[in-house]
Every structure is written in C-alpha cells, then in structure tokens.
N, C-alpha and C positions, 0 to 999 in steps of 0.2 A: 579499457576503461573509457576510452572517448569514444568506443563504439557504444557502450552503455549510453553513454548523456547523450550520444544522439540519437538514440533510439525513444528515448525518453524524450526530446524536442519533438520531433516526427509525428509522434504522439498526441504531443500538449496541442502539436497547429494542425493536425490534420481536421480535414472538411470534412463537411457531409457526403460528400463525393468519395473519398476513401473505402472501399469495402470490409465490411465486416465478414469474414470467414472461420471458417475453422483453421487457418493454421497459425491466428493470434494463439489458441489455445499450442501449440506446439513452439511458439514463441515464448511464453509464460511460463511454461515446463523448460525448456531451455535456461531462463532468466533465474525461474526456482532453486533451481539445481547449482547452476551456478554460486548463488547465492547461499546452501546449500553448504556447499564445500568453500570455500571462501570464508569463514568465520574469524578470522584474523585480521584478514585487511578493510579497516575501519572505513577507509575513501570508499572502496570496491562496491563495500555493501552499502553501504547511504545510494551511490550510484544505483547498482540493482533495484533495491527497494524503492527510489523513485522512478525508476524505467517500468518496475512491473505496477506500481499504483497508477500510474499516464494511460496505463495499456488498460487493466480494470475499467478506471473510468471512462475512456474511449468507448468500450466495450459496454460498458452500463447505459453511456446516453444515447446508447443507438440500437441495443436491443434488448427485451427483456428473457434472452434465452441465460439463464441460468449457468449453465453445462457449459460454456465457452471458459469460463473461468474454474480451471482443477482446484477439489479441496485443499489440498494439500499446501495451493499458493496463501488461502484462508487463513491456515494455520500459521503459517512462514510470519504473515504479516503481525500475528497475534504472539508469537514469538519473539517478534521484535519491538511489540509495546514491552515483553517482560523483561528486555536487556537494559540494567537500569545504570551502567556503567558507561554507554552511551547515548547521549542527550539527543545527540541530531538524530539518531535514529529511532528513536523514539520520537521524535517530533514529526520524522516523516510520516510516520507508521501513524500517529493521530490524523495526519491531514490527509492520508489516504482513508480512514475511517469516516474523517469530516466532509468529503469529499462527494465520496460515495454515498453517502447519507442526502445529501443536496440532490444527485446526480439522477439515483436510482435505489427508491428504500427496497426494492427485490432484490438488487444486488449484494447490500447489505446485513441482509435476513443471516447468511452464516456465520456473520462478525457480531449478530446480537444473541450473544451469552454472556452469561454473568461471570467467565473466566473477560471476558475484555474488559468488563463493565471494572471490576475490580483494578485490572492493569491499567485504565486508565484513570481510577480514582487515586491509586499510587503512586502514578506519575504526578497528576496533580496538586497531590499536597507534598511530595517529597523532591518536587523540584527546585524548589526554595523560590531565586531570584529572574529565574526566566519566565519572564509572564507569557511569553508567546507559545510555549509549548504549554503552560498552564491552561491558556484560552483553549486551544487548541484539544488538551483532553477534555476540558469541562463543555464545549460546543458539543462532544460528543454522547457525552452522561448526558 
C-alpha cells in the first residue's frame, strides 16, 4: 500500500527530465490489475486509482502518444465513477477526468462518452452534501 502512495508521489513531482517510455505502459497494467483484483479493500483501491491517474497525467503532459496508456485502464477509471457506495472513489476518478481534461484533451478523447458523461451527472446530483466531489463532476460535464 505504501509502495502505491509512492508511486503515486514520484509521479505528481517528477520533472521534465523524467523519461517517458513504454514500460509506464507495463506499470499501468500492473497497477490495473491490481486494482482489478483488489475490489474489497477500500484504502488499496483509492490508493491504485490515484497512482495510476499521476501516472495518465504524467504521461498526457509529455506526450501526445495515445497507445502508452491501455484501454482497459480507461475503463477501470469509468468503473469507478459508477461505484456509488464509495465517495472518495469516486471523487478520485472525477479529478483524474478533470485532470486530464486540463492536461491533454487527446488523452481524454476515450473518457468522452456519454456512459461517463452520465456517471458523472449521477455522482453530481446524488451526492448530496459534498460539494467537492460535486465541483469536481460538474468541472467535467
């Protein structure tokens, strides 16, 4: 678990100097999967899902290849806007949408369908009193 958060720090501070390669993409699929199988423990996956949104955006503000980032991670993240039993995961899962949006709209392009568009207008209105995950889906509608 703490090699997750720091995987996910690593991330958030690395330079421009850092390389981008192909075996972020073999890091993502690792993190995926993980996350993946792990569907119970609530800390684990908040953890994941912010480690592999760091690593997305990394990867978005430094290049516009597409292919470093696997569908499948796409999916996970849209996945986790529709788990509506927990909130922080969902809030993460916005602010990797809102993120990437800011970051790089081509990285973004898999995450706009009308299946998220939806997930995150029903986070929105069905969250009641948290306005920050509120803001957070509506920045991205």
């Amino acid at each position: 678990m703490k090699a997750t958060r720091l995987l996910g720090i690593i991330f958030n501070k690395a330079t421009d100097n850092f390389p981008v390669s192909p075996t972020l993409t073999d890091i993502l699929i690792s993190l995926t999967e993980a996350l993946r199988a792990n569907s119970k423990e609530t800390k684990f996956k908040l953890y994941l899902v912010q480690a592999i949104g760091e690593i997305m955006i990394f990867i978005a503000g430094r290049t516009s290849d597409n292919s470093l980032v696997p569908g499948f991670t796409y999916q996970l993240i849209n996945r986790c806007l529709k788990d509506g039993d927990d909130t922080a995961l969902n809030h993460a899962a916005c602010k990797i949408i809102e993120n990437l949006l800011l970051v790089a709209d081509k990285q973004a392009d898999k995450l706009a369908t009308s299946d998220v568009a939806l997930a995150l207008w029903n986070i929105a209105s069905t969250v009641g009193n948290n306005e920050h995950i509120r803001a957070s889906a509506l920045a991205v509608n």
